[in-house]
DOVOVO-848935 format. One record per atom (N, C-alpha, C): x, y, z; chain. Coordinates in steps of 0.2 Angstrom, whole numbers, plus 5000, padded with zeros to 4 digits. Each point is the difference from the previous one (the first is absolute). Layout:
! DOVOVO-848935
[r [X; Y; Z]; A]
...
! end
This chain:
! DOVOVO-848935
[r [5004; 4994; 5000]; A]
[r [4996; 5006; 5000]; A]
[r [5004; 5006; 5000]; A]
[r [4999; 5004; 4995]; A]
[r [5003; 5007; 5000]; A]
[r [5000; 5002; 5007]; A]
[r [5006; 5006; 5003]; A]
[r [4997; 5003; 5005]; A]
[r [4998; 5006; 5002]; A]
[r [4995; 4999; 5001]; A]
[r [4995; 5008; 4999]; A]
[r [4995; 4998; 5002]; A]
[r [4994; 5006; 5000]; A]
[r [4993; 5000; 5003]; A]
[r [4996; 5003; 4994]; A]
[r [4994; 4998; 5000]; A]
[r [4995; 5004; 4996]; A]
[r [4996; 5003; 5005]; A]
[r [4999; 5005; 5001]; A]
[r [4995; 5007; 5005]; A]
[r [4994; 4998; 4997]; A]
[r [4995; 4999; 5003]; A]
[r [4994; 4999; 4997]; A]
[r [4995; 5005; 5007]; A]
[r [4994; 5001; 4998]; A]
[r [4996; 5002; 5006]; A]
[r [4994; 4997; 5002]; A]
[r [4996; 5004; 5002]; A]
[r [4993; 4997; 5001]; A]
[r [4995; 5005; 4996]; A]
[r [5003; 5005; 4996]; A]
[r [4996; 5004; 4996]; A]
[r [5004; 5004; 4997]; A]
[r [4997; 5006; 4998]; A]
[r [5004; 5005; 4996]; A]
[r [5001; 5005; 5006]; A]
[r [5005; 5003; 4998]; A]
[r [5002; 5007; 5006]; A]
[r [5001; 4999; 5006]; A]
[r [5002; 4994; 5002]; A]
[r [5003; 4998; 5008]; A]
[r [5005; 5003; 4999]; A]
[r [5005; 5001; 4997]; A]
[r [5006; 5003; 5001]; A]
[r [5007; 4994; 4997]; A]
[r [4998; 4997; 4996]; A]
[r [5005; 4992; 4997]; A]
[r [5007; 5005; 5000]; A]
[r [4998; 5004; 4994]; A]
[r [5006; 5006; 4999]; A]
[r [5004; 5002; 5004]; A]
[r [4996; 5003; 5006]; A]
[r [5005; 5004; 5007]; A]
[r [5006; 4992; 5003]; A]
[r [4991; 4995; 5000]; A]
[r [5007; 4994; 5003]; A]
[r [5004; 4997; 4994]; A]
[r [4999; 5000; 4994]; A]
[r [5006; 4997; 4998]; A]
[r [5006; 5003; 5000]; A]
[r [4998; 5007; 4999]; A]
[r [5005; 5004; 5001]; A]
[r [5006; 5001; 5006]; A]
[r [4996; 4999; 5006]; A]
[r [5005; 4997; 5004]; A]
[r [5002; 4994; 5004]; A]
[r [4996; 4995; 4997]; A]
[r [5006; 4995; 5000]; A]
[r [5005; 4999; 4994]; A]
[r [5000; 5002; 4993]; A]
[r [5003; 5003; 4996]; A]
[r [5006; 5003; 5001]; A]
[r [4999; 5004; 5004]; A]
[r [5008; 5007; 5005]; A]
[r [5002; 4994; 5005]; A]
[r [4996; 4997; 5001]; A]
[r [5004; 4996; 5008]; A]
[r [5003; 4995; 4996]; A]
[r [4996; 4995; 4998]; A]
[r [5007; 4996; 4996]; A]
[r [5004; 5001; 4996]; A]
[r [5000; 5006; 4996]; A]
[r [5004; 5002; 4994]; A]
[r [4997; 4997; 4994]; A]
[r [4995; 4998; 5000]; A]
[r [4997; 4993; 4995]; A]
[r [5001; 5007; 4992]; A]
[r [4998; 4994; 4996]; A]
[r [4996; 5004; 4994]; A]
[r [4993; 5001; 5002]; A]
[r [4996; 5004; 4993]; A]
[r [4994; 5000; 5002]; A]
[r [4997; 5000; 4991]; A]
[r [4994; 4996; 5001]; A]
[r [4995; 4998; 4994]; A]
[r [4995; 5000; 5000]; A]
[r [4998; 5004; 4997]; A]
[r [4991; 5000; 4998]; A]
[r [4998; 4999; 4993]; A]
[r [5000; 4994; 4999]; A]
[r [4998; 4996; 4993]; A]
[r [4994; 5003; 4998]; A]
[r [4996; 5004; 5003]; A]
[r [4992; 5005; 4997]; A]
[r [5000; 5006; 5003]; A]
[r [5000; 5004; 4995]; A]
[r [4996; 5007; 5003]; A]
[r [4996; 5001; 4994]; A]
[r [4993; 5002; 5004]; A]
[r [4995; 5003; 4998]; A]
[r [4999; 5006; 5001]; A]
[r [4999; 5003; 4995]; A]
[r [5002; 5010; 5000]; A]
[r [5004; 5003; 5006]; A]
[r [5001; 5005; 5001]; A]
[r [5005; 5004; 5002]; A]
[r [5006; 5000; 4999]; A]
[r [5001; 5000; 4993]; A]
[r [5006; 4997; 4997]; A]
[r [5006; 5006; 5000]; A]
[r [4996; 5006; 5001]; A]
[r [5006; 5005; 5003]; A]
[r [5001; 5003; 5006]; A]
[r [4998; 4995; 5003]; A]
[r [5001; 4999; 5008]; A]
[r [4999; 4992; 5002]; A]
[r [5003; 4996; 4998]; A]
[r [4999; 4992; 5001]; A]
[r [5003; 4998; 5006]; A]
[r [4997; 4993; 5005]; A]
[r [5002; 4999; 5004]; A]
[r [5009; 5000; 5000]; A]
[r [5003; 4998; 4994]; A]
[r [5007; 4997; 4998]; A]
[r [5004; 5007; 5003]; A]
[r [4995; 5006; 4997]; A]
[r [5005; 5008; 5001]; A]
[r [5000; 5002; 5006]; A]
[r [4993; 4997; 5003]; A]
[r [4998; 5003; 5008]; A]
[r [5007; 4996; 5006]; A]
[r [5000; 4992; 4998]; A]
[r [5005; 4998; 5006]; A]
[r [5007; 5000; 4997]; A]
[r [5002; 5001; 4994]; A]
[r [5007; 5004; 4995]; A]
[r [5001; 5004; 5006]; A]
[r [4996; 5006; 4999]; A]
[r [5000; 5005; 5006]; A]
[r [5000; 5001; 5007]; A]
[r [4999; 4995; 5002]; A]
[r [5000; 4999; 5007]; A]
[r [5005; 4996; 5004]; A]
[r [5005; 4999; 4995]; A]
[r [5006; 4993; 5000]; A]
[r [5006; 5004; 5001]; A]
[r [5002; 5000; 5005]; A]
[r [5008; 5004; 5001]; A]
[r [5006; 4996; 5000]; A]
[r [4998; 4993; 5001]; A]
[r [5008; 4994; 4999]; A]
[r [5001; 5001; 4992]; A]
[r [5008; 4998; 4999]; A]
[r [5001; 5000; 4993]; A]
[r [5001; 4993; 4997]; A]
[r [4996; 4996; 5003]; A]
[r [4999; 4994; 4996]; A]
[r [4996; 4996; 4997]; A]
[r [4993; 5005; 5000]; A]
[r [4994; 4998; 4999]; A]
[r [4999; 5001; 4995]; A]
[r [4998; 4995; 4994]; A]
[r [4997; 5002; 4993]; A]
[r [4993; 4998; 5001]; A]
[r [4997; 5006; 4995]; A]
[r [4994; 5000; 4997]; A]
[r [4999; 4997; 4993]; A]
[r [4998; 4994; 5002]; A]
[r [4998; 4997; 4991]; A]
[r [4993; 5003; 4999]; A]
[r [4999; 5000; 4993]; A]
[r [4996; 5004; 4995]; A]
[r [4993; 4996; 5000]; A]
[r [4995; 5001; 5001]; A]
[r [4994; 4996; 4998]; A]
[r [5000; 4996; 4994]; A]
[r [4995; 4994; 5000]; A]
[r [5000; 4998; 4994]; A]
[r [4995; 5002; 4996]; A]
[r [4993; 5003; 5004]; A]
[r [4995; 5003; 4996]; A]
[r [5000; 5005; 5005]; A]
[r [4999; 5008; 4995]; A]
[r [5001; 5005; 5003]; A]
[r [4992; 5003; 4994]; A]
[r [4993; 5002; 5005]; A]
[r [4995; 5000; 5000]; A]
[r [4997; 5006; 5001]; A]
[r [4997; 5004; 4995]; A]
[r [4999; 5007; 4999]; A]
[r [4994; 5003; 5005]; A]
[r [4993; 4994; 5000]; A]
[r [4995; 5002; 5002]; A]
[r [5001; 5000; 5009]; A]
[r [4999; 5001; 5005]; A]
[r [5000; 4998; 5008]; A]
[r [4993; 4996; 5001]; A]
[r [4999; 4995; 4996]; A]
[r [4993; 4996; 5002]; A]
[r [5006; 4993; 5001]; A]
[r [4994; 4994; 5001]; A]
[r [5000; 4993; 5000]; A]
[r [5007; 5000; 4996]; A]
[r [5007; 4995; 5001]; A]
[r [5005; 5000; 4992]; A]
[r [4994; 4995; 4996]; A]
[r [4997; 4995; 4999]; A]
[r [4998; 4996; 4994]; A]
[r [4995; 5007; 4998]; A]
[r [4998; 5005; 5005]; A]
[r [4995; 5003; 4993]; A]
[r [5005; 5008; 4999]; A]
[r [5003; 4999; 5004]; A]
[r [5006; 5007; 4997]; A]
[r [5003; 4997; 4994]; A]
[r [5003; 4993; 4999]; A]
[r [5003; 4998; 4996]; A]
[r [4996; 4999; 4992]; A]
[r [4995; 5000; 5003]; A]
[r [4995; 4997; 4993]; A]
[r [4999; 5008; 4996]; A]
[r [4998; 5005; 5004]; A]
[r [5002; 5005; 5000]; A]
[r [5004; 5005; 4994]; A]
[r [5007; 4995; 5001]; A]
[r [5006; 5003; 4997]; A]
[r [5003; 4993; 4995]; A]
[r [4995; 4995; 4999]; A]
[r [4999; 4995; 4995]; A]
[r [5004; 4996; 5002]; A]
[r [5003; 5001; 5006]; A]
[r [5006; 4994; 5002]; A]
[r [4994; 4993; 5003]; A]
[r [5005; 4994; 5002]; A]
[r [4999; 4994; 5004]; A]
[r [5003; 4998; 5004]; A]
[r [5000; 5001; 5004]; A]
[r [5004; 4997; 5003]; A]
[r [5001; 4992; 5004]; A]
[r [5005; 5000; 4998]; A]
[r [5001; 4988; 4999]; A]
[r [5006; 5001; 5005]; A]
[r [4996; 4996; 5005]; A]
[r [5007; 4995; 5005]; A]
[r [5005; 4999; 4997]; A]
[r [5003; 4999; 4995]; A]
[r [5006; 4999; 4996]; A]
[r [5004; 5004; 4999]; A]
[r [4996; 5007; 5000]; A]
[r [5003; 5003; 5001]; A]
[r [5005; 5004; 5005]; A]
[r [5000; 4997; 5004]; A]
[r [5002; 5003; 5008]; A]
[r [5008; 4994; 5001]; A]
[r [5002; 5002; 5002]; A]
[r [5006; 4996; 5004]; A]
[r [5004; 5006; 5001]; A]
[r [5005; 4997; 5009]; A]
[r [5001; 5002; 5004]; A]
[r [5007; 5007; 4996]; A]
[r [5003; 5004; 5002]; A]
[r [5004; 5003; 4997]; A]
[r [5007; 4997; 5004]; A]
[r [5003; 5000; 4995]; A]
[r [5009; 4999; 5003]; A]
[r [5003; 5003; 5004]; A]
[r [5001; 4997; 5005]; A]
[r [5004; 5004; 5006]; A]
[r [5003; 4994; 5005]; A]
[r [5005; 5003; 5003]; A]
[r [5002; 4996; 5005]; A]
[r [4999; 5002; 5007]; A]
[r [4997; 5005; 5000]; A]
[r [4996; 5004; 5003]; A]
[r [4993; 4997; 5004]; A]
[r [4998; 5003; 5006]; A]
[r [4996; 4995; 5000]; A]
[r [4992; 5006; 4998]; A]
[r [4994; 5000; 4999]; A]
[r [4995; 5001; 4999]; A]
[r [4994; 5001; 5001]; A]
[r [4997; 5006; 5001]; A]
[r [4996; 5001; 5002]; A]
[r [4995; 5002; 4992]; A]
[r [4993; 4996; 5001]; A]
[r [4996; 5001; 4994]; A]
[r [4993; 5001; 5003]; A]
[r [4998; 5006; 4999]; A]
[r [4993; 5002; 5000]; A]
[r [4996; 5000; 4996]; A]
[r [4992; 4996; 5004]; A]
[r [4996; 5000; 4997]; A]
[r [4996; 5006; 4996]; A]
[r [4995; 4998; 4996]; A]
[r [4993; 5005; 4998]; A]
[r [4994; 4999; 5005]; A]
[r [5000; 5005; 5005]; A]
[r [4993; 4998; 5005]; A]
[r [5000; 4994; 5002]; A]
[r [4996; 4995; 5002]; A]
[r [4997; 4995; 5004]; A]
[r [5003; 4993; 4995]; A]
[r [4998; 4995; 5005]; A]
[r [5002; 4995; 4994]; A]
[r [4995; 4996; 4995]; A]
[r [4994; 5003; 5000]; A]
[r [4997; 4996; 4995]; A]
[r [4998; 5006; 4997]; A]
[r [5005; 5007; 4997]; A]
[r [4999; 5005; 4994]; A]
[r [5003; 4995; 4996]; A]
[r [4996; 5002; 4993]; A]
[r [4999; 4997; 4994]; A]
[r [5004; 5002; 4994]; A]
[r [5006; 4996; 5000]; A]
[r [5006; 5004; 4993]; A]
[r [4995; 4997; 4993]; A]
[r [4997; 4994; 5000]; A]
[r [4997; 4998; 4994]; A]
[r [4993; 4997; 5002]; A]
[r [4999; 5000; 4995]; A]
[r [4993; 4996; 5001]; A]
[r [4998; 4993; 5004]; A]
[r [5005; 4996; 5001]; A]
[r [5004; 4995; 5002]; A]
[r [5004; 5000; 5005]; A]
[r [5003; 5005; 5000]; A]
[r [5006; 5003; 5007]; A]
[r [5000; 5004; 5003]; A]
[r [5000; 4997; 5007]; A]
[r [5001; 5005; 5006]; A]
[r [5007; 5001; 5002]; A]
[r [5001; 5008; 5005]; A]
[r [5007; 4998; 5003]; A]
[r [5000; 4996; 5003]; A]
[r [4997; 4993; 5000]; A]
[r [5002; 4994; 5007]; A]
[r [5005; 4997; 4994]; A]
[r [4996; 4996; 4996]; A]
[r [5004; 5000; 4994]; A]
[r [5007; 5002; 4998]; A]
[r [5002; 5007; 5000]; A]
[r [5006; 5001; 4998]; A]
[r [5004; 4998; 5006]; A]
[r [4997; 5000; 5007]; A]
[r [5003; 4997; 5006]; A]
[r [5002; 4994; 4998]; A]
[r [4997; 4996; 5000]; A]
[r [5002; 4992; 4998]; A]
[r [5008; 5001; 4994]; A]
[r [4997; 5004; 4995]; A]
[r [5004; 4999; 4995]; A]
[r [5007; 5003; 5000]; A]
[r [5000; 5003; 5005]; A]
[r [5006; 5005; 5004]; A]
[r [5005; 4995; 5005]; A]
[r [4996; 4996; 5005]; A]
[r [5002; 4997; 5003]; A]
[r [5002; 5003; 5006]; A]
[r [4998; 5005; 5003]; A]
[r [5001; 5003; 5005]; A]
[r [4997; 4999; 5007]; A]
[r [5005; 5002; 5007]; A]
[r [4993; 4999; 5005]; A]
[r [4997; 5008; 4998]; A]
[r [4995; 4999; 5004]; A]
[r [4995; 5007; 5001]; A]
[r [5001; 5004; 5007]; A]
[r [5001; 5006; 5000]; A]
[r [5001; 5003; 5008]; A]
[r [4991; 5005; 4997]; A]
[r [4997; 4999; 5004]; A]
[r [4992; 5003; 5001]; A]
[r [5000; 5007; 5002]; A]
[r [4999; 5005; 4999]; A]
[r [4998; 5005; 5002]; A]
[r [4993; 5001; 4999]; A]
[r [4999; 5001; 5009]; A]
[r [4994; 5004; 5003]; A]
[r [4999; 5005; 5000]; A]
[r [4992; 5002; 5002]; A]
[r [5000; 5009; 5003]; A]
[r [4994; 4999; 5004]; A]
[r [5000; 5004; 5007]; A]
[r [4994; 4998; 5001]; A]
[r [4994; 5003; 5000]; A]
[r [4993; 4999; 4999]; A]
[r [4995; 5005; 4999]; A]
[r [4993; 4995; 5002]; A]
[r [4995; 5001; 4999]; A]
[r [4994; 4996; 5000]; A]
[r [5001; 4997; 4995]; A]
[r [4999; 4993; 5001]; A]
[r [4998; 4994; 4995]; A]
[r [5008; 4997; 4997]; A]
[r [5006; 5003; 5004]; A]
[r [5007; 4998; 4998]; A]
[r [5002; 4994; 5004]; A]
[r [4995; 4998; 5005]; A]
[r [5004; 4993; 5001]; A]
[r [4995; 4993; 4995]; A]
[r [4995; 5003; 5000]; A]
[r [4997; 4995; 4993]; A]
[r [5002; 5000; 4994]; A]
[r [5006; 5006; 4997]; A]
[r [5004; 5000; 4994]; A]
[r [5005; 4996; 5003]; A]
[r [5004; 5000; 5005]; A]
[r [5007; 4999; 5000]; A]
[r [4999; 4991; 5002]; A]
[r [4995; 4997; 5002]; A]
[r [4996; 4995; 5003]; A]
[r [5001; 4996; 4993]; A]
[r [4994; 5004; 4995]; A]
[r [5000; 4997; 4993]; A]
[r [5006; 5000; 4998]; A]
[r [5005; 5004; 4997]; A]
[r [5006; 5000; 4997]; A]
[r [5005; 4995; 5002]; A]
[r [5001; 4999; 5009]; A]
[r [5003; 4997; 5001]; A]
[r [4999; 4992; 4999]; A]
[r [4990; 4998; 5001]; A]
[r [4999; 4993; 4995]; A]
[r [5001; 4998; 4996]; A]
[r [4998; 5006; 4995]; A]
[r [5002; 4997; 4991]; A]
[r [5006; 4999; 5001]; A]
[r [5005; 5003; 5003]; A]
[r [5008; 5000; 4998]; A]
[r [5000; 4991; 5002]; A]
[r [4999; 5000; 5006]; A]
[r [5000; 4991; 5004]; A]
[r [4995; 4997; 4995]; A]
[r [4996; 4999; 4996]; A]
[r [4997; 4996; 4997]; A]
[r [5004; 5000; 4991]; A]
[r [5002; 5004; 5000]; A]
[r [5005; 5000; 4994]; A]
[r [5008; 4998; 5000]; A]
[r [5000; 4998; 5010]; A]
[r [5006; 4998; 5001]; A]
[r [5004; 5005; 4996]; A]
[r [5001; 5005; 5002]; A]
[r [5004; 5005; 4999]; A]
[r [5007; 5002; 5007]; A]
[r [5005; 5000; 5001]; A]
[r [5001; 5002; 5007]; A]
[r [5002; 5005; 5002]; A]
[r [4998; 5003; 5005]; A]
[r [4998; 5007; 5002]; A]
[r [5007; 5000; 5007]; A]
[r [5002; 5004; 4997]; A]
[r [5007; 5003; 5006]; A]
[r [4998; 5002; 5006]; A]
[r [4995; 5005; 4999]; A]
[r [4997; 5004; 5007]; A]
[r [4994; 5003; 4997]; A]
[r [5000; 5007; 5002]; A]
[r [4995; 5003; 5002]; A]
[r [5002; 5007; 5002]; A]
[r [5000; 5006; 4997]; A]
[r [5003; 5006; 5003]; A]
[r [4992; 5006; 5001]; A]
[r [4999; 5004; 5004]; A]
[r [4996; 5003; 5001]; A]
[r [5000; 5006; 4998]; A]
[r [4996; 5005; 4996]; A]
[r [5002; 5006; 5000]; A]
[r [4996; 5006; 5001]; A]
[r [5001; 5004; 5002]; A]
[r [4995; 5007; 5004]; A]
[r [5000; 4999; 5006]; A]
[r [4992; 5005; 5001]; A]
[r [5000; 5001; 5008]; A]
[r [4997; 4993; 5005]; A]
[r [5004; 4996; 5003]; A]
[r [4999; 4996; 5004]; A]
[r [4993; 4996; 5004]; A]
[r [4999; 4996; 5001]; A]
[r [4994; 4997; 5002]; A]
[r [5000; 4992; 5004]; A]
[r [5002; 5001; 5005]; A]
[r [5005; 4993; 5005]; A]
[r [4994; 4995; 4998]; A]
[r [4992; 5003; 5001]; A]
[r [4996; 4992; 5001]; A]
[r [5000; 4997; 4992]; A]
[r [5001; 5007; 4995]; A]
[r [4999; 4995; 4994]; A]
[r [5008; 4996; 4998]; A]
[r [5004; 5003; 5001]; A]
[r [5008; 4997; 4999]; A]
[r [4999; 4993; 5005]; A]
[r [4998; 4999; 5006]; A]
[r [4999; 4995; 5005]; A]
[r [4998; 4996; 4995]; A]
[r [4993; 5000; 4998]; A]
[r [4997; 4996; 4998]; A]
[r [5000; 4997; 4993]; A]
[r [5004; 5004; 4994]; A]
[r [5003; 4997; 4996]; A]
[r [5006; 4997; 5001]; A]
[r [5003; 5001; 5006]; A]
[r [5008; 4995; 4998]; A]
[r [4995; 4995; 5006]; A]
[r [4996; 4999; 5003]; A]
[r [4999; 4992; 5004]; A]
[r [4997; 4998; 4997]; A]
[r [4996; 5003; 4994]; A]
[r [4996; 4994; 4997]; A]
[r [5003; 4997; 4994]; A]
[r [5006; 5006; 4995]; A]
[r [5005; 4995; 4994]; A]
[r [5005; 4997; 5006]; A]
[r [5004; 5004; 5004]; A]
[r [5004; 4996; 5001]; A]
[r [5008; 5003; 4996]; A]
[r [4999; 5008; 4997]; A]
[r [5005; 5001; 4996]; A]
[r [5006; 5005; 5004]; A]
[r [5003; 4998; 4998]; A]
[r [5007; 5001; 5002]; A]
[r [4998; 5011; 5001]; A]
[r [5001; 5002; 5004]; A]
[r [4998; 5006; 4999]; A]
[r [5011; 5005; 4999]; A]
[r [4998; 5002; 4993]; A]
[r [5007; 5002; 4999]; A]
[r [5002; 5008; 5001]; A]
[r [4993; 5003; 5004]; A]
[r [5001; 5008; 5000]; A]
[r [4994; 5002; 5001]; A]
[r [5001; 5006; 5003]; A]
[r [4995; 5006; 4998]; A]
[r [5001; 5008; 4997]; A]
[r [4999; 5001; 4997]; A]
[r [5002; 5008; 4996]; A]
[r [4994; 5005; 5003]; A]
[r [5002; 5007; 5004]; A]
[r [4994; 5001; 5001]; A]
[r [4997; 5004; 4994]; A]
[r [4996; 5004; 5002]; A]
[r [4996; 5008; 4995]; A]
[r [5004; 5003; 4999]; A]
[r [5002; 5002; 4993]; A]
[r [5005; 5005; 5000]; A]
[r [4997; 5006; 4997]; A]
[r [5003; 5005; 5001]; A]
[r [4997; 5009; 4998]; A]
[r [5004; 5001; 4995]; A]
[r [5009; 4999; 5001]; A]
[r [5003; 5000; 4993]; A]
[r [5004; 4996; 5000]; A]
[r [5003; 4999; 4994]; A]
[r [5005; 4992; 4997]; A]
[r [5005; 5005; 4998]; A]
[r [5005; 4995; 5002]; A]
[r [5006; 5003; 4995]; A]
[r [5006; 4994; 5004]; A]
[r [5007; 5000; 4994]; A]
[r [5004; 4996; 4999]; A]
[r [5001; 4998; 5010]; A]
[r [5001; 5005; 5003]; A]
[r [5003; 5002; 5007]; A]
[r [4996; 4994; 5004]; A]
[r [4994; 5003; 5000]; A]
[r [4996; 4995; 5005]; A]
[r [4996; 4994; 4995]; A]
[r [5003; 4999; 4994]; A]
[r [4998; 4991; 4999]; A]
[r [5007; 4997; 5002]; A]
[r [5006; 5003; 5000]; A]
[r [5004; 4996; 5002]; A]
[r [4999; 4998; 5008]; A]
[r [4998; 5007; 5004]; A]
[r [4999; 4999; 5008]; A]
[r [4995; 4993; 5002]; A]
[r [4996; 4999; 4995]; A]
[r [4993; 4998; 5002]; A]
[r [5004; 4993; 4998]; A]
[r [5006; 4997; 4998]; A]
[r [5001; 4993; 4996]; A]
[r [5001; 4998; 5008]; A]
[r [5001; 5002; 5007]; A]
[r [4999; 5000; 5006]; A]
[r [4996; 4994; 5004]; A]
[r [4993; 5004; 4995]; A]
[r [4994; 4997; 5002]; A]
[r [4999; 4993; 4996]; A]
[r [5005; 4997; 4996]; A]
[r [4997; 4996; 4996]; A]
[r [5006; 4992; 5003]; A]
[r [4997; 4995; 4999]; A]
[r [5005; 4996; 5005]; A]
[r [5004; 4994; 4994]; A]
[r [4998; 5002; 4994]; A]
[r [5004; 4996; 4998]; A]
[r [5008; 5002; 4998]; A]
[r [5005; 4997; 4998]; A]
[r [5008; 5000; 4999]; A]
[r [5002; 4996; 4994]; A]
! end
């Protein structure tokens, strides 16, 4: 198994970005996002480029870079692309690797594919990031089944935002996941404090 992690969440906007970005600085990994879906002049790729102050980190290039900010299979179809599993393999590094999901894991790159799918095909574990809010422990409950039911293996669990100890409790006693962190609420980001916050994150 290559080594590295694919960041995946339990939805869209939990913050995959802020944390990959800083277990990114803290390992010194590369970083990868094999999809972006619009904001292509401001892409996650440029967002944690930006926020990385070690000089051994490389940013590989996506493989589909997608104009519209909706769904990728309907941004793609969109801009007359396809996008086919075959297309994807891991970038060359000796390096170890961080690879960021599109949203949750069952978004739809094709009509037939989910990012679960490009997880299998990637071969990676999965580190989960949460957020907490009403109805977040029934996503991260759900995400965390499909993963176990597709046998996929799941490294941990990182948490991000403003804190909430009963639902944090009750998601690690009832998966059982390794909890790798917590990142709190942030007001601003920049290189300084994603590297301070690689602190809060307990892998090495």
């Amino acid at each position: 198994m290559h080594q590295g992690y694919f960041i995946t969440g339990i939805g869209t906007g939990i913050g995959k970005t802020v944390v990959s970005a800083v277990i990114t600085e803290k390992l010194k990994a590369d970083y990868w996002k094999p999809v972006q879906s619009g904001d292509l002049d401001a892409s996650d790729s440029m967002s944690v480029g930006a926020l990385i102050s070690n000089n051994r980190t490389q940013i590989h290039p996506e493989i589909y870079r997608l104009n519209t900010p909706l769904s990728p299979h309907q941004s793609a179809a969109i801009d007359g692309v396809e996008i086919e599993l075959d297309g994807f393999s891991l970038p060359q590094t000796q390096n170890r690797l961080v690879v960021e999901g599109a949203g949750g894991l069952m978004v739809p790159l094709a009509e037939k594919l989910l990012i679960t799918d490009l997880i299998r095909h990637l071969n990676l574990p999965v580190i989960l990031v949460s957020r907490h809010y009403l109805g977040s422990i029934n996503h991260t409950l759900l995400s965390w089944h499909f993963l176990k039911e597709q046998e996929i293996p799941v490294r941990g669990i990182i948490f991000n935002g403003p804190e909430n100890h009963e639902s944090k409790r009750y998601i690690l006693q009832y998966t059982a996941l390794e909890l790798l962190g917590e990142l709190p609420e942030l007001d601003q980001i920049d290189a300084k404090i994603i590297s301070e916050l690689g602190a809060n994150i307990t892998l090495t």
